[in-house]
MDAnalysis code that builds the backbone (N, CA, C; Angstrom):
import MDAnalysis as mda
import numpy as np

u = mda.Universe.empty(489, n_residues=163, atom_resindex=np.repeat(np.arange(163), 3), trajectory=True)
u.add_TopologyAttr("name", ["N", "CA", "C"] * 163)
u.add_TopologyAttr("resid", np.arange(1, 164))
u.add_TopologyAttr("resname", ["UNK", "UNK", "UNK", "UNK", "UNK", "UNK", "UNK", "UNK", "UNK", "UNK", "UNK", "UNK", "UNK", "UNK", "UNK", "UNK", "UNK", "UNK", "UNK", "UNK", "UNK", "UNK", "UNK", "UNK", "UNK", "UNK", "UNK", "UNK", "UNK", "UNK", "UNK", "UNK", "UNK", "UNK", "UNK", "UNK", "UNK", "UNK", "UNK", "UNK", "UNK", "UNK", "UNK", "UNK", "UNK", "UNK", "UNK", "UNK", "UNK", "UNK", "UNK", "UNK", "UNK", "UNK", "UNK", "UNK", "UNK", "UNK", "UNK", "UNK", "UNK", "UNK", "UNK", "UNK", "UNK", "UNK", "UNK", "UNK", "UNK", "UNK", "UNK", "UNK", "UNK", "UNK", "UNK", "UNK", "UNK", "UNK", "UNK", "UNK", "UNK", "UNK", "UNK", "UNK", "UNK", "UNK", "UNK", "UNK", "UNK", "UNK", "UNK", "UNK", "UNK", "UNK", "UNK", "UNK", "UNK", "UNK", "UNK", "UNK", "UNK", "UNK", "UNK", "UNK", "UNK", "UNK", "UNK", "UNK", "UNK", "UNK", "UNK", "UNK", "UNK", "UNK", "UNK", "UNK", "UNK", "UNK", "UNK", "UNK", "UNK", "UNK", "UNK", "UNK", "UNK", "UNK", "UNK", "UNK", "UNK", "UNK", "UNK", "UNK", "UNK", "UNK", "UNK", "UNK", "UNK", "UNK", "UNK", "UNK", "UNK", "UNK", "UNK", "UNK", "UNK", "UNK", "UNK", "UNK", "UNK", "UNK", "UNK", "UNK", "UNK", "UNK", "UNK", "UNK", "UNK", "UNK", "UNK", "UNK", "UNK", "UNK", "UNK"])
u.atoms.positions = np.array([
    [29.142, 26.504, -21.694],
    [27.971, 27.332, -21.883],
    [26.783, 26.662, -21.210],
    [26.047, 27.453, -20.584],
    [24.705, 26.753, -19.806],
    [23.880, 27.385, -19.812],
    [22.954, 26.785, -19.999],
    [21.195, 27.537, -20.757],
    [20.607, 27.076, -19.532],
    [20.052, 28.299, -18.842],
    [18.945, 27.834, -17.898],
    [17.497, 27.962, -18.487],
    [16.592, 27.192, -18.011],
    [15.285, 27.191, -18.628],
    [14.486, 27.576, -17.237],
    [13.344, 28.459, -17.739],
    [12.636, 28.425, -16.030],
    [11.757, 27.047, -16.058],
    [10.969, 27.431, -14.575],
    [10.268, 26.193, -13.821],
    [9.583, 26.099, -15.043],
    [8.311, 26.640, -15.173],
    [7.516, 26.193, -15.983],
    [7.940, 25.443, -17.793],
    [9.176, 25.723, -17.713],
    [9.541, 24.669, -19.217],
    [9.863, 23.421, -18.850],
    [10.851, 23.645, -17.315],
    [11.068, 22.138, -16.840],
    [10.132, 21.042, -16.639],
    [9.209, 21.277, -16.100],
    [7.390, 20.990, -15.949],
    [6.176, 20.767, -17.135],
    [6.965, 20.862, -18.533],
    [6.298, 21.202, -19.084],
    [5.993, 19.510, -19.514],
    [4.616, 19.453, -20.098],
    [3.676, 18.218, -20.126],
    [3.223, 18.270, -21.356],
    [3.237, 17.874, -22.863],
    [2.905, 17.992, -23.996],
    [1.418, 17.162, -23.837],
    [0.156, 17.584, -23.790],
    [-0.902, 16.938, -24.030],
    [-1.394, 16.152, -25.489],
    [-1.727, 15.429, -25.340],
    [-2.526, 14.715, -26.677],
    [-3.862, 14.784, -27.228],
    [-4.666, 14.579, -25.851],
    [-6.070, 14.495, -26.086],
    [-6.791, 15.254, -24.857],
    [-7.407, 16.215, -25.145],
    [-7.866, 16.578, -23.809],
    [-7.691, 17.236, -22.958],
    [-6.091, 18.139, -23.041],
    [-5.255, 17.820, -21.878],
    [-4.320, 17.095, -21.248],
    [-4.791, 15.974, -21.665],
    [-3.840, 14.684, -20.916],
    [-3.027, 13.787, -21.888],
    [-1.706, 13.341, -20.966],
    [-0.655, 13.411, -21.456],
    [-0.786, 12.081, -22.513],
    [-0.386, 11.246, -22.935],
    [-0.097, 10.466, -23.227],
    [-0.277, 9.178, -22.553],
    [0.634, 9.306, -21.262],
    [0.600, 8.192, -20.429],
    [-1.265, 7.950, -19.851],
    [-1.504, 9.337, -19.174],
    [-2.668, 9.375, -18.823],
    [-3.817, 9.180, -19.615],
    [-3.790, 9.196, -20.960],
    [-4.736, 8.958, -22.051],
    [-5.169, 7.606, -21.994],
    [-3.652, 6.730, -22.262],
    [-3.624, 5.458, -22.276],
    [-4.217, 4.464, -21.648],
    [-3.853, 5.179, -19.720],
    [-4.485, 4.325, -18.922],
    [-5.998, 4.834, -18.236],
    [-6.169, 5.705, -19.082],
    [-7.527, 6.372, -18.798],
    [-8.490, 5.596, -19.745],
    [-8.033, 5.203, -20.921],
    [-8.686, 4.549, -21.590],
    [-9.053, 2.782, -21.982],
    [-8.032, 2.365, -21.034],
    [-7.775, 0.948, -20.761],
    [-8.798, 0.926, -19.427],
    [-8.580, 1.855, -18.575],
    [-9.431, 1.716, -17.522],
    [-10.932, 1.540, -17.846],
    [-11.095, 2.721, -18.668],
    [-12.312, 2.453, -19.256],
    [-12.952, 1.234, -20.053],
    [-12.317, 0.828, -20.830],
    [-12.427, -0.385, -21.683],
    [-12.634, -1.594, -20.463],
    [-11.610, -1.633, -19.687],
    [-11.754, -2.978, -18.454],
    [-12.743, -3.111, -17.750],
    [-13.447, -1.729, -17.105],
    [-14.559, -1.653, -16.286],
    [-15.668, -1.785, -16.941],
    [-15.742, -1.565, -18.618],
    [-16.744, -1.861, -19.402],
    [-17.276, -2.967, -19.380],
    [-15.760, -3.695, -19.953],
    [-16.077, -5.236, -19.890],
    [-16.456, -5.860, -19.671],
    [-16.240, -5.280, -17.932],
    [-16.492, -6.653, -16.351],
    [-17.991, -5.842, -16.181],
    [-18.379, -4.638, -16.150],
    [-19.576, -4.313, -15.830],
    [-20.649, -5.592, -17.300],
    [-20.033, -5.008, -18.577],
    [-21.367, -5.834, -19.613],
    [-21.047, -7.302, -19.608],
    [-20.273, -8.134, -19.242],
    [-19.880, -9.514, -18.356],
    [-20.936, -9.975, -17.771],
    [-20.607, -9.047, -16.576],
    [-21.748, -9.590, -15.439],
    [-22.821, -9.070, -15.099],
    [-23.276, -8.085, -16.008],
    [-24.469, -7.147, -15.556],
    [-25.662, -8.166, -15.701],
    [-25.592, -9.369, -16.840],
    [-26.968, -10.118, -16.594],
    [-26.918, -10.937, -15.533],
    [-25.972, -11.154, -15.058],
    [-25.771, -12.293, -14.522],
    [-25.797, -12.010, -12.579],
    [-25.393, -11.120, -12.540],
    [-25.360, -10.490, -10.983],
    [-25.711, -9.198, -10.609],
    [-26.400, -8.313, -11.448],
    [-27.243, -6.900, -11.792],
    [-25.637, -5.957, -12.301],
    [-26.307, -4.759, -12.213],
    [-25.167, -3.730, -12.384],
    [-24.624, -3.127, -11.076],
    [-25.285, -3.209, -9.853],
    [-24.229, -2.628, -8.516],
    [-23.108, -3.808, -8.423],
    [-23.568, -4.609, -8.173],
    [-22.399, -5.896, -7.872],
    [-21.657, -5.949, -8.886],
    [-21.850, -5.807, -10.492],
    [-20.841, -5.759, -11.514],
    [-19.564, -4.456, -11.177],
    [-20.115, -3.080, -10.542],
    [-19.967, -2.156, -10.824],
    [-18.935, -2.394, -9.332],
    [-19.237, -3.219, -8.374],
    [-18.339, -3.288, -7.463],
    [-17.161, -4.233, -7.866],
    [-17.767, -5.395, -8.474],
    [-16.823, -6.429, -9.028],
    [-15.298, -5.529, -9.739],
    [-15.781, -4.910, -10.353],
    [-15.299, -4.013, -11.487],
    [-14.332, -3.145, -10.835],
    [-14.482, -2.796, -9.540],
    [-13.721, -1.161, -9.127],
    [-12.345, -1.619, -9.051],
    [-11.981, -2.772, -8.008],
    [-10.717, -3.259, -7.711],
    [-9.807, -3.190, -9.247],
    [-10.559, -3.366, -10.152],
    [-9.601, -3.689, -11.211],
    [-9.161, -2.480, -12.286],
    [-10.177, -1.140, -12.040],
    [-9.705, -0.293, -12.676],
    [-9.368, 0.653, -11.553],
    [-9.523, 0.939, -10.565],
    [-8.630, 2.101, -9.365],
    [-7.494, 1.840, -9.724],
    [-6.320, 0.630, -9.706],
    [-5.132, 0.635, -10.005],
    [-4.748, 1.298, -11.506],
    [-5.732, 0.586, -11.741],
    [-5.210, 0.636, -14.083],
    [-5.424, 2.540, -13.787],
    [-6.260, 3.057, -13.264],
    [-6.318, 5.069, -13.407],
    [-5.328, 5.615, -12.430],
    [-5.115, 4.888, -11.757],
    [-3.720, 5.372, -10.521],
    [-2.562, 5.284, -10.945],
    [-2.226, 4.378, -11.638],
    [-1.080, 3.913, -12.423],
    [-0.793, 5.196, -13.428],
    [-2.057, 5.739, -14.359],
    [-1.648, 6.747, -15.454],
    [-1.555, 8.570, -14.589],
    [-2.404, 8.417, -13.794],
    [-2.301, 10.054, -12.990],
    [-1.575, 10.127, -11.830],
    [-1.636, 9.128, -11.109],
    [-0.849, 9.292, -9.348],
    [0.740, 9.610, -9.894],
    [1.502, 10.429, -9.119],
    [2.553, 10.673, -8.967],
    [2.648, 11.641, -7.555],
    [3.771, 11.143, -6.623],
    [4.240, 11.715, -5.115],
    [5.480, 11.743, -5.656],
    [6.111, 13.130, -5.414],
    [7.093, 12.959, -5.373],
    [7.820, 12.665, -6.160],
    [7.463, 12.335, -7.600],
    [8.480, 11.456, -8.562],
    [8.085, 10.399, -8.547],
    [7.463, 9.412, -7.946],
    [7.046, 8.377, -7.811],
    [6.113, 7.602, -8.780],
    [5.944, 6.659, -9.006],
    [4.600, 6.505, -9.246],
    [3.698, 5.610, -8.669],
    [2.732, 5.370, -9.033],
    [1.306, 4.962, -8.092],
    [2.346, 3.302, -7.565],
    [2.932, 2.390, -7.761],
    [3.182, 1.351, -7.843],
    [4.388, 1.479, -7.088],
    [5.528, 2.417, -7.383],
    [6.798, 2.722, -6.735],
    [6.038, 2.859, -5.117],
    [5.268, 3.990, -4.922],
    [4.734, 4.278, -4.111],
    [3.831, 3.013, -3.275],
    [3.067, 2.753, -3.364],
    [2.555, 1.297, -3.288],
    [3.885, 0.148, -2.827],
    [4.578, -0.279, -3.262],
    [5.658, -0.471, -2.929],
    [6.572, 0.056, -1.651],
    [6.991, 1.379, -1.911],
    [7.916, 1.810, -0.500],
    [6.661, 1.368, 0.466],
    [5.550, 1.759, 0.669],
    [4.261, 1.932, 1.538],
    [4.394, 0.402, 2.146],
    [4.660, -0.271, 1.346],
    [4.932, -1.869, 2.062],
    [5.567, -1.973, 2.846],
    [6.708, -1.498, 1.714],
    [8.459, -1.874, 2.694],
    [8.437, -1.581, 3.961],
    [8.292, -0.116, 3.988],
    [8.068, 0.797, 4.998],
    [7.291, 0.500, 6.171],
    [6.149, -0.535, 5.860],
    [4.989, -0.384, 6.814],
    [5.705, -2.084, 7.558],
    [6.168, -3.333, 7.002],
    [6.482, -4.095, 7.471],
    [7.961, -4.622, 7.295],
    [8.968, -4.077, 6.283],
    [10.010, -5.067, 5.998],
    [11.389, -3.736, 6.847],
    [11.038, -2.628, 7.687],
    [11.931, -1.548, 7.842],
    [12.217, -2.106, 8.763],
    [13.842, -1.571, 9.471],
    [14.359, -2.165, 10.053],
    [15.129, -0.944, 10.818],
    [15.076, -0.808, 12.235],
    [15.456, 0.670, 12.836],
    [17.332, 0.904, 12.693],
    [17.443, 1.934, 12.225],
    [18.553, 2.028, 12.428],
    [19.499, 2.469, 13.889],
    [20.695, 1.931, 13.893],
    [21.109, 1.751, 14.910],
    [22.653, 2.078, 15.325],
    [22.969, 3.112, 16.287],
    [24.152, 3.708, 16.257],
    [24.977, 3.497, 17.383],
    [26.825, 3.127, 16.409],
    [27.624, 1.956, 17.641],
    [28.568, 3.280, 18.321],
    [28.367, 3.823, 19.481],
    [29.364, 5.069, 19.954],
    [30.627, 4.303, 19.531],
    [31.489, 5.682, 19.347],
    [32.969, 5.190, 19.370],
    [33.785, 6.415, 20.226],
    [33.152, 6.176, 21.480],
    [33.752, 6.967, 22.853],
    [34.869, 6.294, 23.489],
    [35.064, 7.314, 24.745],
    [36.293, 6.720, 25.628],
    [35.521, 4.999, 25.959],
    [36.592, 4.359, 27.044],
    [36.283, 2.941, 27.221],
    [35.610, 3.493, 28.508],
    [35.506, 4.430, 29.280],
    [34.850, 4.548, 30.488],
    [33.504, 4.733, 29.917],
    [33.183, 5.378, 29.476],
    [32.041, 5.573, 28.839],
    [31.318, 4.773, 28.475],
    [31.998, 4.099, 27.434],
    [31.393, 2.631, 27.068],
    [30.988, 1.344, 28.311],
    [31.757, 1.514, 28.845],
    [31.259, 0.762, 30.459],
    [30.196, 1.426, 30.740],
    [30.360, 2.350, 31.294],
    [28.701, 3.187, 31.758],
    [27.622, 2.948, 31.144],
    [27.910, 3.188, 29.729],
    [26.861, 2.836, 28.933],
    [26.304, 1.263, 28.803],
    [27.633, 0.456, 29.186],
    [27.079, -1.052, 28.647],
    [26.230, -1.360, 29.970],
    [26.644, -0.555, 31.289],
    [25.817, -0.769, 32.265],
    [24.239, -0.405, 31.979],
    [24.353, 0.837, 31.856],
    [22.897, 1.440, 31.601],
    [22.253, 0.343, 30.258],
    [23.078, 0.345, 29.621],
    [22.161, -0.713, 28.580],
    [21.930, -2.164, 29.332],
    [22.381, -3.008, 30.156],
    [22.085, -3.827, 30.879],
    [20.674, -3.421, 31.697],
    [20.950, -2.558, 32.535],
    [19.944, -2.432, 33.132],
    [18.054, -1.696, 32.108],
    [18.780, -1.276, 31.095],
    [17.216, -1.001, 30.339],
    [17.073, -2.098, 29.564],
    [17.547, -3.379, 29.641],
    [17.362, -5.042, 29.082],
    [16.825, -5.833, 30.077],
    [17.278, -4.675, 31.164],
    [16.547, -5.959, 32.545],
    [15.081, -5.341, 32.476],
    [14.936, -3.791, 32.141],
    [13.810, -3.044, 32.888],
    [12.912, -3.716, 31.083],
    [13.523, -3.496, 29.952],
    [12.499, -3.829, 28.838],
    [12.146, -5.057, 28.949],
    [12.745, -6.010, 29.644],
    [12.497, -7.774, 29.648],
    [11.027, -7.707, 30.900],
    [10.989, -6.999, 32.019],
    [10.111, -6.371, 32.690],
    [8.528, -6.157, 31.729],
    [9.036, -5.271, 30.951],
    [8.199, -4.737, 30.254],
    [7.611, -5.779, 29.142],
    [8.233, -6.328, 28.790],
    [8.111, -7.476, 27.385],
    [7.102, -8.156, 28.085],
    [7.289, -8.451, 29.516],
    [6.464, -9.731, 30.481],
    [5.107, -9.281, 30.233],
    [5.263, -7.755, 30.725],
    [3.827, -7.419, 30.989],
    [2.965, -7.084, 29.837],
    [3.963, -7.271, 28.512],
    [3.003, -6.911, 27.330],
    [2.872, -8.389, 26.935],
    [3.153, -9.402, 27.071],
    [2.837, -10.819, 26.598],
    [1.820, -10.990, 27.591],
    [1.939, -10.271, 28.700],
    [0.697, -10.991, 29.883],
    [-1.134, -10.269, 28.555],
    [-0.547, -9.140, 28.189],
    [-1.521, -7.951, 27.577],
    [-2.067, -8.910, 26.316],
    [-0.833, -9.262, 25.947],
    [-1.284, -9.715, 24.192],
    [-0.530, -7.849, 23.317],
    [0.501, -7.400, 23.904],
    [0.520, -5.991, 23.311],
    [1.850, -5.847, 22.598],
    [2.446, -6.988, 21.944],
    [3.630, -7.478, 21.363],
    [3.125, -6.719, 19.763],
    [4.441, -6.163, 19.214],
    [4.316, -5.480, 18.006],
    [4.351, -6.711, 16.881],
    [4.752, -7.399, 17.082],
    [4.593, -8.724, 15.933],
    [3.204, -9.760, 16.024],
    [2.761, -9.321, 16.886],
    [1.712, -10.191, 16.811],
    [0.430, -9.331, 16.622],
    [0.741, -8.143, 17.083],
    [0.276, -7.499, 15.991],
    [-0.005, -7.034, 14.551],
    [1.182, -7.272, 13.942],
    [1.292, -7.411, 13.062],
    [0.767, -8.097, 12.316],
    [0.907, -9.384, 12.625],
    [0.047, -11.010, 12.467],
    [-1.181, -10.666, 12.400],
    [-1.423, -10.113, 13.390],
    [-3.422, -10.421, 13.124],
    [-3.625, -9.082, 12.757],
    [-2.675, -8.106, 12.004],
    [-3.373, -7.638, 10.749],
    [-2.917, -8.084, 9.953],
    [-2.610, -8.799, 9.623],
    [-2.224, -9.530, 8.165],
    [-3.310, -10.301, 7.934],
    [-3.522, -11.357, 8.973],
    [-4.381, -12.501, 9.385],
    [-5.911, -11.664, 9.006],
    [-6.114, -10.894, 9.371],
    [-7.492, -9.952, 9.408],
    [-7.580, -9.523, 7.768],
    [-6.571, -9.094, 7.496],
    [-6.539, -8.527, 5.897],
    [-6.942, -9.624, 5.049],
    [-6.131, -10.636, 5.379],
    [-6.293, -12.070, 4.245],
    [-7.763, -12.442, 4.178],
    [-8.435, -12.471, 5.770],
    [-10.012, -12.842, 6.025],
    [-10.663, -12.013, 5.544],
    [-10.286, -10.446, 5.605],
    [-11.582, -9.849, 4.977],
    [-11.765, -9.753, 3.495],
    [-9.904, -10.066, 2.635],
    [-10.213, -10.660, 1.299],
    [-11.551, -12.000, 0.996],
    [-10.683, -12.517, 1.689],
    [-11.225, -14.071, 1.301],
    [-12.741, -13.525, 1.633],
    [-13.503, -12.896, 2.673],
    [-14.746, -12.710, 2.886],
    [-15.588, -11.955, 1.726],
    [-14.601, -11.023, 1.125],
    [-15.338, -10.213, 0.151],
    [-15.716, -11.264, -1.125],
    [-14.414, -12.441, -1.545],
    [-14.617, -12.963, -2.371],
    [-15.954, -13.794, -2.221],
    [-15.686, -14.724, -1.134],
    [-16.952, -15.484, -0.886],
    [-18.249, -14.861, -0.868],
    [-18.332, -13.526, -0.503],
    [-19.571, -12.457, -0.784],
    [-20.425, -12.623, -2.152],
    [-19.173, -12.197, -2.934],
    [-19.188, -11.951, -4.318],
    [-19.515, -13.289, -5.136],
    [-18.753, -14.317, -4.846],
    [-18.857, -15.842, -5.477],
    [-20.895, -16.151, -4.547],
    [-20.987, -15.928, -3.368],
    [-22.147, -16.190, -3.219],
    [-23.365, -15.031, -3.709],
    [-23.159, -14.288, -4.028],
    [-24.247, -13.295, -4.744],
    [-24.192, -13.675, -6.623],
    [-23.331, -14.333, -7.289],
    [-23.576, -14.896, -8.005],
    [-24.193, -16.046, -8.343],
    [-23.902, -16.814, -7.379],
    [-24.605, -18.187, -7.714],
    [-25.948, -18.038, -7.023],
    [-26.616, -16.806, -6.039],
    [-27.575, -16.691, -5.833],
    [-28.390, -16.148, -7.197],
    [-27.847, -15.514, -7.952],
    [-28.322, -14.842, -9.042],
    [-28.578, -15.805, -10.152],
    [-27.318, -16.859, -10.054],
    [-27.570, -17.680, -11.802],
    [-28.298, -18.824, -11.128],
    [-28.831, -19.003, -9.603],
    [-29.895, -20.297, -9.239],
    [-30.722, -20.393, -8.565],
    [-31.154, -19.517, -8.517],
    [-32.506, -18.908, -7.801],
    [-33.200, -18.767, -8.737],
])
């Protein structure tokens, strides 16, 4: 025996407060509580814009975490593939299983587009236009403009508590 249910029961979302579900309550309200914190923390100490910036990094995740969903996903799953995807993927790659003439032809033609890409490799190392070193100096760039924001932040405080 099989009971079909339509879309809208499958979908269905029991609210608590508001509207919002449970999960979303939770981290709607932790978010809130955290950004409170760090804003009445540091509001004497470094005003309220700089608290209020101090503050964002740490609750965007904590409210993304309770509402974001792609797909089934959630904010972190997602966040995650977005990594994998962006640096650890790896192309996939397909071995013919043709006649042996073929495969000659082909191992030729693949010789010769190893001679013509080794060509090409030259003239992108002459460039600086290598995909890994690209890579590198966005990584390299990402880490600096952390570390820059921090030192921002660490120096707009101690301008504040010694001045």
């Amino acid at each position: 025996m099989e009971i079909e249910l339509s879309e809208d029961l499958q979908h269905y979302k029991e609210s608590l407060v508001l509207g919002l579900t449970a999960k979303q309550f939770l981290f709607s309200a932790l978010a809130l509580g955290v950004g409170t914190g760090i804003v009445l923390l540091l509001y004497e100490k470094i005003g309220i814009t700089l608290s209020c910036y101090v503050a964002t990094p740490f609750v965007v995740p904590l409210a993304l975490t309770g509402f974001y969903n792609y797909h089934g996903l959630t904010f972190w799953q997602f966040a995650g593939k977005m990594i994998y995807f962006s640096f650890f993927n790896r192309p996939l790659v397909y071995g013919s299983t043709e006649s042996v003439q073929e495969l000659n032809m082909e191992t030729r033609q693949e010789e010769e587009r190893e001679v013509q890409q080794r060509k090409k490799e030259q003239k992108k190392e002459k460039k600086g236009g290598d995909v890994n070193v690209v890579k590198k100096k966005a990584i390299r760039m990402g880490i600096v403009t952390v570390v820059m924001i921090v030192l921002g932040a660490a120096a707009a405080v101690w301008y504040k508590m010694y001045r």
